[in-house]
C-alpha positions as CSV (number, residue, x, y, z in Angstrom):
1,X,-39.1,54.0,144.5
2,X,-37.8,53.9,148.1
3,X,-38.9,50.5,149.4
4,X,-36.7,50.5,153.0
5,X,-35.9,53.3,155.8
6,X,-33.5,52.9,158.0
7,X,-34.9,52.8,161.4
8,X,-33.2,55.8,163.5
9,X,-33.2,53.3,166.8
10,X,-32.5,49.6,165.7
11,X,-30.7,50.5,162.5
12,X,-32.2,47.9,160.4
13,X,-34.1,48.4,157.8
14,X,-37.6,48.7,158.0
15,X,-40.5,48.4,155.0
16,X,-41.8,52.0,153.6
17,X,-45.6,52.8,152.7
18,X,-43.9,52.5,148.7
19,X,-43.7,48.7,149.8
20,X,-46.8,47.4,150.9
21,X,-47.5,48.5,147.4
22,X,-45.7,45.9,145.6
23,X,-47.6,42.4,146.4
24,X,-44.9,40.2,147.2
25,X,-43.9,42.4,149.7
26,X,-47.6,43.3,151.1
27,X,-48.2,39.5,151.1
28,X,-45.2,39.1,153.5
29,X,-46.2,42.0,155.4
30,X,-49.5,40.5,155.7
31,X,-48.2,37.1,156.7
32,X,-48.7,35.7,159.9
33,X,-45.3,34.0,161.6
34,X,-45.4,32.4,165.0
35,X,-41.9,32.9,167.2
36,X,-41.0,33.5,170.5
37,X,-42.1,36.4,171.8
38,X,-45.0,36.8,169.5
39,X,-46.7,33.7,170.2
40,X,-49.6,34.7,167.8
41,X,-47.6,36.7,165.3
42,X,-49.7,39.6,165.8
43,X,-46.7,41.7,166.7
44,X,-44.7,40.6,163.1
45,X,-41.6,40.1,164.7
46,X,-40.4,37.3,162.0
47,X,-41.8,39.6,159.1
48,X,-39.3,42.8,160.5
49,X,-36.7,40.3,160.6
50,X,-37.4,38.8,157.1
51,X,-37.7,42.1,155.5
52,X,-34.7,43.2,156.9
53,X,-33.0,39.7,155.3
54,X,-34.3,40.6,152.2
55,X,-32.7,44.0,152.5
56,X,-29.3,42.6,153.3
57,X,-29.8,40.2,150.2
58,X,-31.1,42.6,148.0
59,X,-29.4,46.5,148.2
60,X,-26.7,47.0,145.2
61,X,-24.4,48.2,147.8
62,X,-25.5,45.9,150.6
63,X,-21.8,45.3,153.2
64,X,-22.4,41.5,152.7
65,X,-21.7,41.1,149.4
66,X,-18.0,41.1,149.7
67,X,-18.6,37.7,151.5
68,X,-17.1,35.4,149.3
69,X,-19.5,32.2,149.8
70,X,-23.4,32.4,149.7
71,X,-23.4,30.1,153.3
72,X,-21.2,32.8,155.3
73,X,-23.3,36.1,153.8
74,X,-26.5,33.7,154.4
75,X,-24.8,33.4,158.2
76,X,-24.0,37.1,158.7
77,X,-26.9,38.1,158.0
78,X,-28.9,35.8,159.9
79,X,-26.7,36.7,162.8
80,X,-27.1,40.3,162.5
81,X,-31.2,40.6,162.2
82,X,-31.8,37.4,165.2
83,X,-32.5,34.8,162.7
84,X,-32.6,31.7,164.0
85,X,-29.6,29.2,162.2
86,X,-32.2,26.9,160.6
87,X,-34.5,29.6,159.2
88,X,-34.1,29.5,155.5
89,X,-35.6,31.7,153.1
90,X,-39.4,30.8,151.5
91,X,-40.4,31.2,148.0
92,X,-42.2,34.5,149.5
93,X,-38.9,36.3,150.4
94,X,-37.0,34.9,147.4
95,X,-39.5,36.9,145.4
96,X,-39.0,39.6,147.6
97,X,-35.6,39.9,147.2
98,X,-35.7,39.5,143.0
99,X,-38.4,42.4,143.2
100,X,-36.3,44.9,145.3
101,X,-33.0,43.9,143.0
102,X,-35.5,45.1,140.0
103,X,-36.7,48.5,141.6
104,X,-33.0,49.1,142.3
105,X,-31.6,47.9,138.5
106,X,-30.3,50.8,136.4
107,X,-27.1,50.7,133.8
108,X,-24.5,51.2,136.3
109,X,-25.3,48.4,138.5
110,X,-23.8,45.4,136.5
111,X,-20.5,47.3,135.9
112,X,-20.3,47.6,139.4
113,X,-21.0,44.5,140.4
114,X,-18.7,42.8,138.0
115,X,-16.2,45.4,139.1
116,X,-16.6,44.1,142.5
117,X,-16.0,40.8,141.5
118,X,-13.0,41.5,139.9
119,X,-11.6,42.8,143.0
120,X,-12.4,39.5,144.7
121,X,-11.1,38.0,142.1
122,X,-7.6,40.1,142.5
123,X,-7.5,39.6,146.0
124,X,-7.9,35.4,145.6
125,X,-5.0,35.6,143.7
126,X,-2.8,37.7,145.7
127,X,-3.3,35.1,148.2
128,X,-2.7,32.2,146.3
129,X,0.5,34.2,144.5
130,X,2.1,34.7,148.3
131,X,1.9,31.0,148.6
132,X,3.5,30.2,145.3
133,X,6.3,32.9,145.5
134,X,7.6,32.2,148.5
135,X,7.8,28.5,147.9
136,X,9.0,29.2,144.4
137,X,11.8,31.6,145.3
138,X,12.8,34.1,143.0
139,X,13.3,31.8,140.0
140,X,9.9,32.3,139.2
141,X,10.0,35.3,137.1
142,X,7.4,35.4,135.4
143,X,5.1,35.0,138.7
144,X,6.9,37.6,140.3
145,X,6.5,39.7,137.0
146,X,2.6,38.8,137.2
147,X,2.5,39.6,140.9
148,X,3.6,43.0,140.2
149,X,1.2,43.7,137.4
150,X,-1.9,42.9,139.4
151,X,-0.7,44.6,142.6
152,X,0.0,48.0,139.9
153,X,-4.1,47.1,138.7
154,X,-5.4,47.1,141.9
155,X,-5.7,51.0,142.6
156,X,-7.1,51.8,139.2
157,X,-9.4,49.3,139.5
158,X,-10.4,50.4,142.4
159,X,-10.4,54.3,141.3
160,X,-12.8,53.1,138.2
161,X,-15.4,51.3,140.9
162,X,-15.4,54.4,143.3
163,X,-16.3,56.5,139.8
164,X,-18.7,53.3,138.6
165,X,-20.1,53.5,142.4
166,X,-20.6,57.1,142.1
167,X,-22.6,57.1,138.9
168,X,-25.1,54.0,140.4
169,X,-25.1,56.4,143.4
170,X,-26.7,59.0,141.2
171,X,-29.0,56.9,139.2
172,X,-29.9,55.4,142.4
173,X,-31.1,58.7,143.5
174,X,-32.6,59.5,140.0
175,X,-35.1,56.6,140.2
176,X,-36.7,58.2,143.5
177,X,-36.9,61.5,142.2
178,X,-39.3,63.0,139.7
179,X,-39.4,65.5,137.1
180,X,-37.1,68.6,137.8
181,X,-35.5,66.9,140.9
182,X,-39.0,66.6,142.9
183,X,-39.2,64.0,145.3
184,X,-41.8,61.6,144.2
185,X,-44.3,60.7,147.1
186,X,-45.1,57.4,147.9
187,X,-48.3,57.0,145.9
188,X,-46.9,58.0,142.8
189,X,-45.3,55.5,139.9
190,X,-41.7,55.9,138.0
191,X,-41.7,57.1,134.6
């Protein structure tokens, strides 16, 4: 189930026909939001720019997850669809966002996100490790020894999350294809 196209011009995301059949997602299209420039809300300026949040927030291999705190990805994103600073999300898009992450869910995608993680993880240390060693000296062995190990982890790690990244790829494509590799349209329903 595709639920967002990438709009040729803007390059944000926009809602497909699929969508409007989920009702979280209808209801927000339905929604009317008064801003600037669409005094009346007629136009669903806010609603593009919502749906586009909850796209940001919501695809498995979405750029802003490898913002460490939920307040800068939350500011990123804001900043990249013209969300004002004090918007916040509703109950409406929250819902939104847990329905696309379950459209999207296949066995892959936790062993890629905890993969992802990991990385962070790896990378938090490093940082922290610099500090320490070159404070420390040399006479810290075994934090040299440690250093070492993790910075010899680091590019089979990130071998096994380009293969893990690979297989979600492919299931990713599974679930929007039918039987014998036919594209589903967008009034028919997964298997």
């Amino acid at each position: 189930m595709k639920l967002f196209e990438i709009d040729q011009e803007t390059k944000l995301p926009k809602a497909s026909a699929e969508a409007r059949m989920i009702k979280s997602f209808n209801d927000l299209l339905k929604r009317l939001n008064k801003v600037e420039g669409d005094s009346d809300g007629r136009r669903k300026l806010r609603n593009e720019q919502e749906l586009a949040y909850v796209y940001y927030q919501g695809v498995y291999d979405s750029r802003f997850k490898l913002i460490r705190t939920e307040e800068d990805r939350n500011k990123a994103i804001k900043t990249l669809i013209g969300l004002p600073d004090d918007w916040q999300p509703d109950q409406l898009v929250k819902k939104c966002i847990e329905d696309f992450k379950e459209t999207q869910f296949t066995e892959s995608l936790p062993l890629v996100e905890n993969i992802q993680k990991s990385i962070l993880s790896l990378n938090n240390f490093i940082v922290t490790a610099q500090g320490h060693l070159s404070t420390a000296g040399l006479e810290s062995g075994r934090a040299v020894t440690e250093f070492l190990d993790i910075l010899d982890r680091i590019p089979k790690t990130i071998d096994n999350l380009n293969k893990a990244k690979e297989t979600l790829r492919k299931e990713q494509d599974a679930l929007a294809k039918g039987r014998k590799g036919r594209a589903l349209n967008k009034f028919e329903e997964d298997d």
